[in-house]
N, C-alpha and C positions, 0 to 999 in steps of 0.2 A: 471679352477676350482681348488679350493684349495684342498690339499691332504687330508684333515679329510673329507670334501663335496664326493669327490673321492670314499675315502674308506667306509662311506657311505654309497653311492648309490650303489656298488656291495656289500656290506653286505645284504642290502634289495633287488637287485637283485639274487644273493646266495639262499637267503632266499625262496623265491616267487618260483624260480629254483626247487629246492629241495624238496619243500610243492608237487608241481607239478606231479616231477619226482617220486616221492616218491610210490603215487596213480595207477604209470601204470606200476612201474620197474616190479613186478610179474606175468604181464599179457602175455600169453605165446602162442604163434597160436595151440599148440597141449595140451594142457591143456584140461580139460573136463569141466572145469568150464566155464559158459558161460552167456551172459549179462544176461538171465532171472535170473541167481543165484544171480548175483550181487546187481540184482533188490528185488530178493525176501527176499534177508539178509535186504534189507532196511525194507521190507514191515514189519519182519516180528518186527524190533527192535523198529518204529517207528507206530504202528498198530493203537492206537489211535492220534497220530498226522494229522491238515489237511493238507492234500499231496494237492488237486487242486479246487480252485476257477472258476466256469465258469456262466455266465450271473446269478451273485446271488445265485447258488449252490453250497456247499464246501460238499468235501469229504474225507474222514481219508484215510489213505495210508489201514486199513484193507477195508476199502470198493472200493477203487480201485483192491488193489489185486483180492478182490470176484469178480472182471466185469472181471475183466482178466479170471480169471480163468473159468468162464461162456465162454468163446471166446472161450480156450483151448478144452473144452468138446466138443463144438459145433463143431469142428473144424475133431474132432474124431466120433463124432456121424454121418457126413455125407461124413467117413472114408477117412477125408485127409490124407494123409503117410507126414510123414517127408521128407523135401527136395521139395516137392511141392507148389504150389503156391498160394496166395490169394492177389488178386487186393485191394487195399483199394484205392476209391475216394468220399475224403468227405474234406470239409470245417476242419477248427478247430472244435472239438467238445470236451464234455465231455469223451468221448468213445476214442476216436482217438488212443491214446497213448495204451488206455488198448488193442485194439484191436493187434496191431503189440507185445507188450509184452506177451499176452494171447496166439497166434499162436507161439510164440518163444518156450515156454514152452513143446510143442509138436514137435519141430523141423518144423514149418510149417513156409515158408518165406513169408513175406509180401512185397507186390509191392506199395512202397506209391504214388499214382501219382497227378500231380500237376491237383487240384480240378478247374482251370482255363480254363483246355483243355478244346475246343470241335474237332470233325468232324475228321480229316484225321490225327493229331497229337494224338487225346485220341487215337484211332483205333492203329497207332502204338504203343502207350505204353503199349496197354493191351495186344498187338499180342507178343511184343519183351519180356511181363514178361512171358508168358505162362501160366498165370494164369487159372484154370478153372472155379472157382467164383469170383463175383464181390462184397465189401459191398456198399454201395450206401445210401445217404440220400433223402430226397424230394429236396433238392436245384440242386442236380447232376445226381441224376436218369433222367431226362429227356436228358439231353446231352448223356447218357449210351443208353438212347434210338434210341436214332438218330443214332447210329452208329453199333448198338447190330446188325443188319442183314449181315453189311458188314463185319466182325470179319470172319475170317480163321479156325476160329473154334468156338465150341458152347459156348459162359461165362454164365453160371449160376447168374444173377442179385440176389442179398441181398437186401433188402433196411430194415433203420432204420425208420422205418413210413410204414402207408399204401402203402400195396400192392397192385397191378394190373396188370390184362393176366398173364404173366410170370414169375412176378416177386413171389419174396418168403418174406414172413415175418417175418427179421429176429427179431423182439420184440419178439414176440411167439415163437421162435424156442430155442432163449434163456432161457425163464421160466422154460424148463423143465433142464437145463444143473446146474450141482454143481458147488458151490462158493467155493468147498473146491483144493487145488493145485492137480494138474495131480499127479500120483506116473512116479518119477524120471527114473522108467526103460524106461519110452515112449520115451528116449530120451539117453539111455545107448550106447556106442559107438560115438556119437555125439562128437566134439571136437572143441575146438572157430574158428580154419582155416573154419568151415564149413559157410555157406551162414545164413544172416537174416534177410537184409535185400535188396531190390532196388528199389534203390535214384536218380532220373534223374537230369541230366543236363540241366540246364534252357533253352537251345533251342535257343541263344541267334545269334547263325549263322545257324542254321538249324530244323531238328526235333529232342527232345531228345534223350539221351543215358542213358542205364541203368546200375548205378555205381553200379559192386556188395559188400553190406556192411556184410562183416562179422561177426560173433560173436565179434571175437576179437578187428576188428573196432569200431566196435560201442561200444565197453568197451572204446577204447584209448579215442573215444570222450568224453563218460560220465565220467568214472573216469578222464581222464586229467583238464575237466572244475571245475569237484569238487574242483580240488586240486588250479588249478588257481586261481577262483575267491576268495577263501580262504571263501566258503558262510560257513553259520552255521545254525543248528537247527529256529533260529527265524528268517533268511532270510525270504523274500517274493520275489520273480521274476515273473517281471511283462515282459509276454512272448505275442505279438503281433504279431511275424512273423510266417509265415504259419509251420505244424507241417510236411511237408510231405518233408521240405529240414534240412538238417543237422541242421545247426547254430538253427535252432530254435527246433529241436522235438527231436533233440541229447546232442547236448553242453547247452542247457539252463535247460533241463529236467534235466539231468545228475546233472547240478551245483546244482540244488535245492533238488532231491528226494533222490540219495546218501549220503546228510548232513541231511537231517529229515528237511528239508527247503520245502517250501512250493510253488507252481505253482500260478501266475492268469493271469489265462488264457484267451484270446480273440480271437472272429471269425476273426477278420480283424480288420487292424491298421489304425484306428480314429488319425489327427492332433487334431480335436477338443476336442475328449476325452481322450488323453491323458493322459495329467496334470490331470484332474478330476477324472481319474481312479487311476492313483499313490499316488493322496494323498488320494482317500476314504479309499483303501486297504492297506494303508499303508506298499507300497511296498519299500523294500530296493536296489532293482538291477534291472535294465530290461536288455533286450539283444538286438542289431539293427543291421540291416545292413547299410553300410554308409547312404542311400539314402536317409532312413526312418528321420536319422537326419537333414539331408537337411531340409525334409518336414517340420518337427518342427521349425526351426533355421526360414525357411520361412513364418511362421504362425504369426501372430499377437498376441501381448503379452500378457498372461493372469495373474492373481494374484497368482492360484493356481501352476504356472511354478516355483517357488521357495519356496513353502511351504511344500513342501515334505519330503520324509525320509531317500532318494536315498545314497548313498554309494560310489555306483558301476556301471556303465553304462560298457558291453561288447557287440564286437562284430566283424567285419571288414568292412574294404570298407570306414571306416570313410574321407575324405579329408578333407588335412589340413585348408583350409580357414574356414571349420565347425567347427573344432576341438577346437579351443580356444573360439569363440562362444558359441559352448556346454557348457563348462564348466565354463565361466563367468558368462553369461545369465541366466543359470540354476540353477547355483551355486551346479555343480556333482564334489563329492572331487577326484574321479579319474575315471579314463576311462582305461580300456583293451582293447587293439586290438589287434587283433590275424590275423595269416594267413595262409589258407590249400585251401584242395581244397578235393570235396566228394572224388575224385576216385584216388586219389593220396598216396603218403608217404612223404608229406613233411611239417611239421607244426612248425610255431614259434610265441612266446608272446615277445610284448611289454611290458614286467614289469614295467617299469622306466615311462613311460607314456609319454615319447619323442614326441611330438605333431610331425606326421608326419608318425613318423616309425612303420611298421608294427612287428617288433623284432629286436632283438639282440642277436649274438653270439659273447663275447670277442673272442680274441685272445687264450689265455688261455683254452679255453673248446671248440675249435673247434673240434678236433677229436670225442666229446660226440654228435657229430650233425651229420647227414648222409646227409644234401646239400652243395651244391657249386653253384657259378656262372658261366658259362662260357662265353667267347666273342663270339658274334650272329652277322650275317650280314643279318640286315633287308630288304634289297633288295631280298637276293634271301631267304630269310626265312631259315637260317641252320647253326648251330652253325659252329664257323670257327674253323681251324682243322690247328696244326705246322706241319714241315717237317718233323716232327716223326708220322704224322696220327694221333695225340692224341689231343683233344680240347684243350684250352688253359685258363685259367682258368682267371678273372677279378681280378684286382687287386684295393684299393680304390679307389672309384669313378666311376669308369669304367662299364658301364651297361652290364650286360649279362642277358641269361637263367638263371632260374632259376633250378637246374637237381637236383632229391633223387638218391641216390644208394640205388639200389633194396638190398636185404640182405634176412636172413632168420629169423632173429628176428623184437619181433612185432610191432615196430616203423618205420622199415624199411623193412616191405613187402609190395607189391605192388599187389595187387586184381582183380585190370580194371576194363571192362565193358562187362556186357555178351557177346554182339558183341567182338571176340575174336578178329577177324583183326583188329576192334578199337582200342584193349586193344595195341596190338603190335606199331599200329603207335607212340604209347605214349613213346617209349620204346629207348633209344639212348645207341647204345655199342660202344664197344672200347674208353669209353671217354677219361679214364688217363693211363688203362693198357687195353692190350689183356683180351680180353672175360670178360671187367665188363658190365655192367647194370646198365644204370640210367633211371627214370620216368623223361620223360619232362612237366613240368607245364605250356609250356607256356605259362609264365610271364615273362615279364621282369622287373629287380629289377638293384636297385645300391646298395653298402652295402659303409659306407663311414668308417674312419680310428679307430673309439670307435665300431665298429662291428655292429652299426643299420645299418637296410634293410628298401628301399623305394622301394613302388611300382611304376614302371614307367607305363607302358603300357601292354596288353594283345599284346601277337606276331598275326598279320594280322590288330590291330587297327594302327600300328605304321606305316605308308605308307611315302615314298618318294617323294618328290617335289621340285625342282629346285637343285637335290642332294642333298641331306639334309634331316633326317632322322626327321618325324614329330611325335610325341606322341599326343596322341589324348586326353590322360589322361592328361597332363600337359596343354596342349592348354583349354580343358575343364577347367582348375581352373580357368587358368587368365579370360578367358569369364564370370565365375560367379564373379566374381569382379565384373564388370562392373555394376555402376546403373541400377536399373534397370528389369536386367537377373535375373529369378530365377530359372533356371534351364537351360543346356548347354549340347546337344550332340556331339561329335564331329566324321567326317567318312571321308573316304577319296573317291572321285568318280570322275570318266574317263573324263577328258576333252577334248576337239577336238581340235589335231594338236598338242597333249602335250605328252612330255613322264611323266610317274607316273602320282600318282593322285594328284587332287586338296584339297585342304580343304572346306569343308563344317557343317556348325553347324545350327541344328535344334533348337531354344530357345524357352524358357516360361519365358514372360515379364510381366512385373506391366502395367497397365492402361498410366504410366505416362514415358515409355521407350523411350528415345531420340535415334533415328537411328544415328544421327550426334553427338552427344555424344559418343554413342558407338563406332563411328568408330575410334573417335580420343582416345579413351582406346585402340582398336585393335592396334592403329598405335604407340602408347606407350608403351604398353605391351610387343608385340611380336615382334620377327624377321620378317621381309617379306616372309621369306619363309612359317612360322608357319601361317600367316595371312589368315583367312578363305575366300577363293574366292567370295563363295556363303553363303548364308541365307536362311533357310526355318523357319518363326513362326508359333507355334504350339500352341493349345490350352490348351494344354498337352502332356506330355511325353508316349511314348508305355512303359510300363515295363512290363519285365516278373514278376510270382507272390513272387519274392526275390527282386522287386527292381531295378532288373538290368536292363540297359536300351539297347531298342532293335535297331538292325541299322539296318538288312538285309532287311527291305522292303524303308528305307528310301536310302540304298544307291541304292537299282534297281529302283527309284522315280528320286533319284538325282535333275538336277533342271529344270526341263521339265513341265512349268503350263499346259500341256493338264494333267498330270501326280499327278499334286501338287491343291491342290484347295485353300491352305493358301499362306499369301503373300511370294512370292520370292524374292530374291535381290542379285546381282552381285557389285562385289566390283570394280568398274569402275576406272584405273589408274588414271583417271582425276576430277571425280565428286565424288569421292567415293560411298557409298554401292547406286545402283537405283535399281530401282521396275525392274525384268525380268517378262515384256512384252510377248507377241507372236514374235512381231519383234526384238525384245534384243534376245528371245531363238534363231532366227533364223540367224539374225548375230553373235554369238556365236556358233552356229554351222559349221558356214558355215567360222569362224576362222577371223571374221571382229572383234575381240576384240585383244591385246596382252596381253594373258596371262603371 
């Protein structure tokens, strides 16, 4: 790169830096100002502005405020104290957001939980928040029902609609509540370290965990994304992803109502309505999670996919083979990907728009950053440790851990998960000196020699096979290359007579998928080792409700057709990928194949 190209590119990284940084330098854990202020200074400058679009309804940021502030009253009329609990499970809605802002206002914590649950995981999530009321719409009220006898204790059901037996109405319960703001003392000694909200963990190897998001957190997201996306007053973000996890009901809300910019909002993310929603609303930004772009890139090409007004697409999880896609196809002048994690302290932006990289730290401004890398041994899962007891830190190229130093300023505090033993395992000391603190993210990343970070793999997807350490994330790309594949999971699971696991990918293929095709991309592509043993086709992918794709019941499935009822297939040394039979499983179990 030439030296003017060079300098440049970190002027406008500087730049983007700075806008950024700028938004959250003042935000302080013991400060008394707290996101509802932040919010309210918006409401109060932009009051005839419309703050949110939802199924053909827009509303001014003063008429959001009033629903909020209806929530706050209510909230005190059926004498919730501050520091207390209210379950919110509900779809996207108009309400949604004012709900968790309105209970903020009174220092009352909201539990957002993912409107997807039923049966033994809701039941956990409303037991682990403590909540003693539930709000509830007609879509999710019944799964509250189903589970409302077995709860450990009594929840008070809400519902936004007709009520019935138990439940309470909360339409009518709000009519009598003021549109006007709570007076400030309800909420005097309050400080942003205090609790606001909990955010679960998509449950992606087990049942959720409840990340607790604080005042001050929930500022670092909204004000950080303000500052990021660089939105303005006549922005439009067009927000699809559920409001009950960060990336969409924090960092997307935050970029748009902070700058007097505007929300259009939706219950669930349509490939078909898409394009057709961003160019009626003429929206300038949406936000996604990689997956979501998948889903588009994989859709059939419409007129209205580049007729838009788009800007700005944010988000994370994008993978590269999408990435250049997106923004050809679509013709989106730039893309932001960012990477954090709810219950963490470690966040960074891709400025530069590096197809691939999830951020950048020069060299130059390392010490302004509170992560590091270190060397991790995938086998036994534990960062590896020099003859001094001290991790050892990556150097270009080199993959490690991802680890934050915990600290006591507010970029660098670390919150957890109510579950305190959770909070702790998170927790790695003695990294570089006696008695520090780092958050383990359990990622693992490479960072190469200009300071970008690639995401490699989640620590437990990345498993061992013929020695050699397999990424499940990387394996998934080269598989979606292939003709074909439109969609690729990858797990690793127990083979008979082998030590470590096998590879295994679950796919969703076109009508027109060549098995023999495919295998000879496997055999091009990958190393032998990387090469998926087994095939399970799907009709569709499990995702939780962010997108993220589920393995835990497919790798207890593994490749067992009493187990599997879609086609299976073994990647035979001689005939390559065949149909697993009853009698293939059974000489495969019985170690008549060489793995």
């Amino acid at each position: 790169m030439r030296l003017k190209d060079r300098l440049g590119r970190e002027w406008r990284f500087l730049r983007k830096l700075r806008r950024t940084l700028g938004r959250v330098k003042s935000i302080a854990p013991d400060s008394p100002n707290l996101i509802c202020d932040d919010l309210q200074e918006a409401m109060d400058k932009w009051r005839d502005r419309p703050a949110m679009t939802f199924e053909g309804r827009t509303i001014t940021y003063g008429e959001l405020d009033g629903i909020a502030n209806r929530y706050a009253h209510w909230a005190k009329g059926i004498n919730l104290r501050r520091g207390q609990t209210v379950a919110l499970f509900m779809p996207n809605r108009l309400e949604y957001f004012c709900v968790w802002y309105g209970l903020s206002k009174v220092g009352v914590i909201t539990a957002l939980i993912n409107n997807q649950l039923t049966g033994a995981a809701l039941a956990h999530c409303l037991t682990i928040s403590g909540a003693s009321h539930c709000i509830v719409d007609p879509e999710t009220s019944g799964a509250f029902e189903d589970v409302r006898d077995g709860l450990e204790t009594h929840v008070q059901q809400w519902v936004l609609g007709e009520a019935r037996g138990e439940q309470r109405d909360l339409i009518q319960a709000l009519k009598s509540c003021s549109q006007l703001p709570p007076d400030r003392s309800v909420r005097e000694g309050m400080v942003a370290r205090d609790t606001c909200l909990y955010i679960y963990t998509s449950g992606t190897t087990g049942l959720p965990k409840a990340a607790r998001i604080t005042h001050v957190r929930a500022q670092l997201y909204m004000r950080g994304f303000a500052g990021s996306t660089g939105a303005e007053a006549k922005d439009r973000i067009y927000v699809a992803l559920p409001l009950y996890h960060a990336t969409g009901g924090l960092c997307a809300l935050g970029a748009a109502l902070l700058n007097g910019g505007s929300v259009v909002l939706k219950k669930r993310f349509s490939a078909t309505q898409f394009w057709p929603d961003i160019v009626a609303e003429g929206c300038t930004m949406f936000v996604y999670i990689g997956e979501l772009c998948r889903y588009l890139v994989n859709h059939p090409e419409s007129q209205e996919e580049t007729r838009h007004k788009l800007r700005l697409a944010f988000g994370n999880g994008l993978r590269p083979d999408v990435w250049s896609v997106m923004k050809s196809r679509f013709r989106i002048p730039d893309i932001l990907e960012f990477y954090g994690s709810t219950e963490g302290n470690v966040s960074m932006f891709n400025f530069d728009g590096k197809e691939g990289a999830i951020g950048r730290v020069p060299r130059y401004l390392r010490s302004r950053f509170n992560f590091r890398l270190v060397q991790f041994d995938v086998e036994n899962e534990v960062p590896i440790r020099g003859p001094d007891g001290f991790c050892v830190e990556c150097g270009p190229g080199q993959i490690g851990e991802c680890v934050g130093r915990i600290g006591g300023d507010a970029r660098a505090e670390y919150t957890g998960y109510v579950d305190k033993a959770a909070s702790e395992k998170k927790v790695l000391k003695d990294v570089f000196a006696k008695g520090d603190a780092w958050f383990r993210t359990g990622d693992l990343l490479r960072q190469d020699a200009e300071g970008y970070f690639y995401f490699i793999d989640r620590i437990g997807d990345t498993f061992r096979w013929k020695g050699e350490n397999v990424s499940t994330n990387e394996v998934s790309a080269r598989l979606q290359e292939a003709p074909g594949v439109l969609e690729a999971n990858v797990y690793g699971v127990a083979a008979p007579g082998a030590d470590g696991r096998a590879g295994m990918a679950a796919l969703v293929t076109e009508s027109e998928f060549d098995l023999a095709a495919f295998g000879e991309h496997v055999a091009r592509e990958l190393p032998s080792y990387a090469q998926p043993l087994f095939l399970r086709m799907m009709p569709a992918m499990e995702t939780t409700g962010t997108f993220k794709q589920r393995k835990v019941d497919l790798v207890e499935q593994g490749f067992d057709p009493g187990k599997v009822k879609t086609p299976l297939y073994f990647k035979d040394p001689d005939k390559g990928y065949v149909k697993i039979t009853k009698t293939v499983f059974a000489k495969l179990t019985a170690g008549g194949y060489r793995l």
